[in-house]
N, CA, C and O atoms as a DFTB+ gen file, in Angstrom:
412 C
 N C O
     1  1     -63.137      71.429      27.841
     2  2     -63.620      71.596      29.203
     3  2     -62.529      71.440      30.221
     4  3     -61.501      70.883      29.836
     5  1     -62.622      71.958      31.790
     6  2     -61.590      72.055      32.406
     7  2     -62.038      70.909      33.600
     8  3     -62.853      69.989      33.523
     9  1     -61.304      71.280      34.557
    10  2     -61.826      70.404      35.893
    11  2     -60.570      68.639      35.425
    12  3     -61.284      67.647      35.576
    13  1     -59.939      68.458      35.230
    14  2     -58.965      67.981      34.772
    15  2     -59.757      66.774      33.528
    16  3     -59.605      65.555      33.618
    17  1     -60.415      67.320      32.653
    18  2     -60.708      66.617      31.389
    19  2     -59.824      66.185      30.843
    20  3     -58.750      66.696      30.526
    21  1     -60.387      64.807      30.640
    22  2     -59.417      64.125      29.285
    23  2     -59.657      64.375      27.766
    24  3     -59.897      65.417      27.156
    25  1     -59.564      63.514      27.489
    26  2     -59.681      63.484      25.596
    27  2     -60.897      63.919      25.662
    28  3     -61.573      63.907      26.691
    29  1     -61.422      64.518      24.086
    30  2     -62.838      64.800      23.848
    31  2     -63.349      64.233      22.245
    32  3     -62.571      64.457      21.317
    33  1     -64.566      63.554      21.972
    34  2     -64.943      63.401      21.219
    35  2     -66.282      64.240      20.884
    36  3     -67.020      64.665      21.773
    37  1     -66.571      64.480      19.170
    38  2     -67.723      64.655      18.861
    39  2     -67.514      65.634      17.957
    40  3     -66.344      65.969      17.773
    41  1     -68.325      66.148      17.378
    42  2     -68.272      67.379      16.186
    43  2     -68.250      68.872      17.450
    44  3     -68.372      68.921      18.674
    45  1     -68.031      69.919      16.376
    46  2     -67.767      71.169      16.889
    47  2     -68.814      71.502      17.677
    48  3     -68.461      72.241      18.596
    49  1     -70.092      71.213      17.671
    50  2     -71.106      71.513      18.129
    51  2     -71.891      70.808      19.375
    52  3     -72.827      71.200      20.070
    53  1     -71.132      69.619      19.371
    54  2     -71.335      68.918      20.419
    55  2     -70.043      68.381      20.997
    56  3     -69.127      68.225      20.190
    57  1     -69.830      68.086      22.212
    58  2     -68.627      67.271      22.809
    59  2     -68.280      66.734      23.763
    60  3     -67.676      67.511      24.502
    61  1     -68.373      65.565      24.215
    62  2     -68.053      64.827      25.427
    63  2     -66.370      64.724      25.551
    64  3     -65.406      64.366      24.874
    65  1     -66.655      65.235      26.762
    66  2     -65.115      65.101      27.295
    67  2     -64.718      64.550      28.712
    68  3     -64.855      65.263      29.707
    69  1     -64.239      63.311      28.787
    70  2     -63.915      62.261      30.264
    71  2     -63.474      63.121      31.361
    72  3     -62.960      64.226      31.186
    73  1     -63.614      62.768      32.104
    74  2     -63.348      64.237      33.387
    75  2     -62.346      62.586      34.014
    76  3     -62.554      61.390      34.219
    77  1     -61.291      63.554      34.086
    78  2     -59.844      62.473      34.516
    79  2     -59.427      62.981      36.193
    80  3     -58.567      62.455      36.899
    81  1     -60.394      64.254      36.587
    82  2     -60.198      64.577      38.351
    83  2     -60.923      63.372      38.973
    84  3     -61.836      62.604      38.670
    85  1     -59.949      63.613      40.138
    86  2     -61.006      61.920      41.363
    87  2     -61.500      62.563      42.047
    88  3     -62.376      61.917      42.621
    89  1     -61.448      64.091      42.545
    90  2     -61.811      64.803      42.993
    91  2     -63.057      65.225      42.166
    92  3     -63.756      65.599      43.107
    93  1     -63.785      65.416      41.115
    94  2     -64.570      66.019      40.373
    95  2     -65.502      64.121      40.627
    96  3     -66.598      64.076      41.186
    97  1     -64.804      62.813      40.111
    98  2     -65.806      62.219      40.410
    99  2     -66.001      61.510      41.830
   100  3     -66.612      60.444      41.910
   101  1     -65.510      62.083      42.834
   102  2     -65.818      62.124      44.256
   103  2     -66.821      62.905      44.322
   104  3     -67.868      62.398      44.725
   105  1     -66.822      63.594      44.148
   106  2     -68.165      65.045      44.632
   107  2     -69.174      64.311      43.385
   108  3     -70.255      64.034      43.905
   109  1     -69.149      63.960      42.066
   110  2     -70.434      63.488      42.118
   111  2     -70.912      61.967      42.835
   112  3     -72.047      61.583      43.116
   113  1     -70.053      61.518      42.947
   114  2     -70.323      59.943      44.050
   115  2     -71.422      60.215      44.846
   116  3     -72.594      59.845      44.776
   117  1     -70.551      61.256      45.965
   118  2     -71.601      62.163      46.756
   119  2     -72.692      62.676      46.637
   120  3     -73.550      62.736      47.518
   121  1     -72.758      63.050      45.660
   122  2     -73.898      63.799      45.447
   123  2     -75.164      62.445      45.002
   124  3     -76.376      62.437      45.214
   125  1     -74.325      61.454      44.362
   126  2     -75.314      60.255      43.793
   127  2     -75.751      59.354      45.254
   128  3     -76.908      58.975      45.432
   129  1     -74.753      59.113      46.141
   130  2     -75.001      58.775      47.613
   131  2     -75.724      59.302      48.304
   132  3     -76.239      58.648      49.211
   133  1     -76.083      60.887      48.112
   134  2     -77.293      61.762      48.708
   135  2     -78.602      61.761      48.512
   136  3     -79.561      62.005      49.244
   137  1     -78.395      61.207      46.555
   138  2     -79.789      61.670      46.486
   139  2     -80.213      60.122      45.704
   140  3     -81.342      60.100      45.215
   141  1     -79.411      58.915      45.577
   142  2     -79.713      58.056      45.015
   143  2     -81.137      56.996      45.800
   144  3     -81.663      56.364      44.884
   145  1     -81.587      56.791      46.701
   146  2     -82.635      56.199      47.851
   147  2     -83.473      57.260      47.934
   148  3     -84.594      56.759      47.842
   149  1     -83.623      58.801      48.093
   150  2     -84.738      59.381      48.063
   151  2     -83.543      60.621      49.355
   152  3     -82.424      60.678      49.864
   153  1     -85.122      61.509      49.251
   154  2     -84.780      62.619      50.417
   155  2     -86.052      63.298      50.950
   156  3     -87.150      63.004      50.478
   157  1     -85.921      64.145      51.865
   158  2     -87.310      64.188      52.518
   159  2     -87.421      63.372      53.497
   160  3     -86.458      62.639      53.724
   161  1     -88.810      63.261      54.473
   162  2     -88.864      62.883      55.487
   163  2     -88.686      61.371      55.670
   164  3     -88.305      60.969      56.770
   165  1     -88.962      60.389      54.551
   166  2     -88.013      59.091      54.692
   167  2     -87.068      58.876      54.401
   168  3     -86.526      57.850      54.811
   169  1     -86.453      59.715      53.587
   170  2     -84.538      59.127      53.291
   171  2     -84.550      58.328      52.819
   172  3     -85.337      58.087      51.904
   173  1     -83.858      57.726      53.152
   174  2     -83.002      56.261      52.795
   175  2     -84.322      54.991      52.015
   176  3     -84.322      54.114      51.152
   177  1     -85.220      55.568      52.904
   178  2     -86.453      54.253      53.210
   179  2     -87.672      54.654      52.085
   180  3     -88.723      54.013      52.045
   181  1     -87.486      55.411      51.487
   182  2     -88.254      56.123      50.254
   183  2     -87.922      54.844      49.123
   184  3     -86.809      54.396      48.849
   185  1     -89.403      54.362      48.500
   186  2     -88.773      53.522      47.943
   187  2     -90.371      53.773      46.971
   188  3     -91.052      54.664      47.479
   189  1     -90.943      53.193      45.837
   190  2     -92.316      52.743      44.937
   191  2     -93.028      51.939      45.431
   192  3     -92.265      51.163      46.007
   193  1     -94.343      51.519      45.623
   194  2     -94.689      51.042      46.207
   195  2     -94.742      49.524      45.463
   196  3     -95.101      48.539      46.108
   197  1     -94.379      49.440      44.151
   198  2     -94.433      48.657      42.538
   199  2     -93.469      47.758      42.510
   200  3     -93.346      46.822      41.720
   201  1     -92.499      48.189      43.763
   202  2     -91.547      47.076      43.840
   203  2     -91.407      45.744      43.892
   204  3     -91.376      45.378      45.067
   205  1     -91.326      45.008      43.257
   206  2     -91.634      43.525      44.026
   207  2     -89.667      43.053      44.159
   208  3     -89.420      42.037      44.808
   209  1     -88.825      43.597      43.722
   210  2     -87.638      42.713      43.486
   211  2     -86.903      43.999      45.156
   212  3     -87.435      45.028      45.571
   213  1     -85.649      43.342      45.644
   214  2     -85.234      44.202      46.677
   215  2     -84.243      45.389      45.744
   216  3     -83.598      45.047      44.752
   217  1     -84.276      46.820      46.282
   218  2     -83.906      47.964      44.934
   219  2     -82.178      47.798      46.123
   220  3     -81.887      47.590      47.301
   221  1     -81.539      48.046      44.876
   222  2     -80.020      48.336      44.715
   223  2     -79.719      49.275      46.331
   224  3     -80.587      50.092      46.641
   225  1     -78.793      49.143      47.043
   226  2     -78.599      49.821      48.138
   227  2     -77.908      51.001      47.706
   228  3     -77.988      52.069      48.313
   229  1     -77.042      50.775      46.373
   230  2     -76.266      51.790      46.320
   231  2     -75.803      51.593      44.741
   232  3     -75.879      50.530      44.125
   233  1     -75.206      53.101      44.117
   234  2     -74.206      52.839      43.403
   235  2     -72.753      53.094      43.064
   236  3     -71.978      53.186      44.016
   237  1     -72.292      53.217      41.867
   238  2     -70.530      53.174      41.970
   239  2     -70.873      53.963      40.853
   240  3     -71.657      53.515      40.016
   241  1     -70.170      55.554      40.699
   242  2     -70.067      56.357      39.812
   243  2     -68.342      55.899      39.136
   244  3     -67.267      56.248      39.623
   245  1     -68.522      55.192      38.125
   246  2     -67.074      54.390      36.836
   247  2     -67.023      55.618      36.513
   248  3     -66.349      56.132      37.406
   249  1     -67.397      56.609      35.602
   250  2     -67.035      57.749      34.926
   251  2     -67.981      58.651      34.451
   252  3     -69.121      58.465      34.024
   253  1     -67.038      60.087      34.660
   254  2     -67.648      61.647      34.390
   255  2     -67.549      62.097      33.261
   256  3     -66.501      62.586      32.839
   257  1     -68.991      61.976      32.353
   258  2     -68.308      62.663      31.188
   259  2     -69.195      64.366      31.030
   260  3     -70.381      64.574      31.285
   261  1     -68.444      65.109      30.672
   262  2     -68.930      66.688      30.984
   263  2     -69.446      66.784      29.047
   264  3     -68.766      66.550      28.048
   265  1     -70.471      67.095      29.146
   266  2     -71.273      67.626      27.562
   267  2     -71.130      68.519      27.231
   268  3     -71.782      69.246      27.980
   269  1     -70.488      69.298      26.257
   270  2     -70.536      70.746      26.040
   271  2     -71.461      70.422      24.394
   272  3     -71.028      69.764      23.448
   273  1     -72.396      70.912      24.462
   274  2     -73.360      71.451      23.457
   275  2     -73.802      72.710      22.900
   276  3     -74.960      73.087      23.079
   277  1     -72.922      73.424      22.204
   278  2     -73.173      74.746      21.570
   279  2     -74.402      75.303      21.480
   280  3     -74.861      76.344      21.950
   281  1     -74.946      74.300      20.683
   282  2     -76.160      75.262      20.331
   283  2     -76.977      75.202      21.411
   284  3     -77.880      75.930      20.997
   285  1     -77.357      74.827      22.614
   286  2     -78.169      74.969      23.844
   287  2     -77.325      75.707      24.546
   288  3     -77.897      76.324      25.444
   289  1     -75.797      75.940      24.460
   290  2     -75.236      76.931      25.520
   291  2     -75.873      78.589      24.844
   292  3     -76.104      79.595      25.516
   293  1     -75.993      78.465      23.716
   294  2     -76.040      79.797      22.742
   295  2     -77.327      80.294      22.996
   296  3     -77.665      81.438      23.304
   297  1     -78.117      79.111      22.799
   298  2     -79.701      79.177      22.976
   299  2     -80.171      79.820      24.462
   300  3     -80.902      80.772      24.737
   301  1     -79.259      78.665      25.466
   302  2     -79.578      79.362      26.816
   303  2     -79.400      80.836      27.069
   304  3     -80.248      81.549      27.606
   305  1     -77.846      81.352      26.496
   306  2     -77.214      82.491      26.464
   307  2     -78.313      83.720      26.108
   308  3     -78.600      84.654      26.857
   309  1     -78.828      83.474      24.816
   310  2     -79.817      84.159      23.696
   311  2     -81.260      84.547      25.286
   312  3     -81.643      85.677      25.590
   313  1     -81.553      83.709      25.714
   314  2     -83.140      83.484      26.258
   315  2     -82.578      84.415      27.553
   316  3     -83.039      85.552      27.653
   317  1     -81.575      83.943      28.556
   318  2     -81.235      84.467      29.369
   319  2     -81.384      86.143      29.505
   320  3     -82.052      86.874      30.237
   321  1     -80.209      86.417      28.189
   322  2     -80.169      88.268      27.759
   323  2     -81.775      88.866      27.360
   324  3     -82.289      89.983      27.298
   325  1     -82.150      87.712      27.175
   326  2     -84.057      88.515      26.593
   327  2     -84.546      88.141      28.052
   328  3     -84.446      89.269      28.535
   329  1     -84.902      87.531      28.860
   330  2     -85.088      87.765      30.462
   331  2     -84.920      88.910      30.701
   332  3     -85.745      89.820      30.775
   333  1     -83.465      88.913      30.878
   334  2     -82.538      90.024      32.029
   335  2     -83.425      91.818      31.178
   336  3     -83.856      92.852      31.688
   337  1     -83.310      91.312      29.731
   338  2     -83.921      93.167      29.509
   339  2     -85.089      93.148      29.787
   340  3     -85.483      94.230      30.221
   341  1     -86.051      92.146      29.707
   342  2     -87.604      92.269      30.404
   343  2     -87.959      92.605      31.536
   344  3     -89.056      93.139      31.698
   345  1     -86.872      92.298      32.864
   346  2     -86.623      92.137      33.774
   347  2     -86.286      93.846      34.111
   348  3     -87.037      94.567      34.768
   349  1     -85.207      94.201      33.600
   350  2     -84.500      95.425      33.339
   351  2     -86.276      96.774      33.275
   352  3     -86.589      97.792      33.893
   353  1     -86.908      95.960      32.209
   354  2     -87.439      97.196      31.808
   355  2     -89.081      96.734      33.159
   356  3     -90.153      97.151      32.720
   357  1     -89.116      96.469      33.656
   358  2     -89.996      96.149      35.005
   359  2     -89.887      97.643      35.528
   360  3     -88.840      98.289      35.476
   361  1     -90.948      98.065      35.978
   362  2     -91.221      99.300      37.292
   363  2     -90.598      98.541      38.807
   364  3     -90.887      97.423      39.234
   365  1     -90.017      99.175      39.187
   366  2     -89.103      98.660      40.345
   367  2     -90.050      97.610      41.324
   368  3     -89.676      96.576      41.877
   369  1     -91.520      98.299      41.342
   370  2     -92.392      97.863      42.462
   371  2     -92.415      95.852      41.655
   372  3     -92.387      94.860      42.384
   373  1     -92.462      95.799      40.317
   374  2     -92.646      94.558      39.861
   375  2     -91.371      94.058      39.948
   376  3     -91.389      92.889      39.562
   377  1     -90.350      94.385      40.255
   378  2     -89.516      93.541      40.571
   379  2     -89.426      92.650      41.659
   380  3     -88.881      93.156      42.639
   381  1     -89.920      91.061      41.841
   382  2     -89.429      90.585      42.869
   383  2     -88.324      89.720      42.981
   384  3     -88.468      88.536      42.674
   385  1     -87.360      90.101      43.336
   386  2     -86.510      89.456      43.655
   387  2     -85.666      87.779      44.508
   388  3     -84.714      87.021      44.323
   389  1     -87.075      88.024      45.670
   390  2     -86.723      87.073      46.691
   391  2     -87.927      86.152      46.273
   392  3     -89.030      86.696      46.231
   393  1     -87.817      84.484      45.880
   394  2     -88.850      83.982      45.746
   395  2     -89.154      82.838      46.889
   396  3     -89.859      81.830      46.842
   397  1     -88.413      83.349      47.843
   398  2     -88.481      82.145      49.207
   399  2     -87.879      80.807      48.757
   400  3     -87.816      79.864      49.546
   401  1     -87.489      80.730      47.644
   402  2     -87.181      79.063      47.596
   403  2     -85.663      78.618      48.644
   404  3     -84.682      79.263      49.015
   405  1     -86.019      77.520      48.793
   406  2     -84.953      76.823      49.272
   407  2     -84.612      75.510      48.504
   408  3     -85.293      74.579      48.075
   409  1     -83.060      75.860      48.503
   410  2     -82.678      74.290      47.537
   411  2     -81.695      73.774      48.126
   412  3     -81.214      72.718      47.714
């Protein structure tokens, strides 16, 4: 794997590999700082109602490890190409394209 990976362990089919960019685990920090307290119209203040102990304000992302798993990349690969020709063989009018989402 790239993105400045370190060493990798595991068999051919599976493999964890340490992501050694500070830059790669900056952006997920971020991303864990965004969405770690909640999102939506309370933010921060989104909490269970089951709580009885006070919840963690925050956390500290120690390390990135990136998974490469063959047989689900292959699998995904496989399902994807049988989509796209189902998709393909659609009458234009059934094609919809735009599904309004926002993410």
């Amino acid at each position: 794997g790239g993105g400045g990976a370190g060493p990798s362990t595991g068999s051919l089919l599976l493999r964890k590999v340490k992501a050694r960019s500070p830059e790669l685990v900056a952006r997920i920090q971020e991303m864990v700082d965004a969405t770690f307290r909640g999102w939506g119209h309370l933010g921060y203040y989104s909490s269970t109602r089951d709580r009885r102990n006070p919840l963690a304000t925050s956390l500290k992302v120690e390390e990135v490890v990136h998974i490469e798993n063959a047989m689900n990349y292959f699998s995904f690969w496989s399902k994807r190409a049988e989509v796209a020709q189902e998709f393909h063989a659609l009458a234009a009018e059934d094609k919809k394209t735009d599904w309004g989402l926002k993410t």
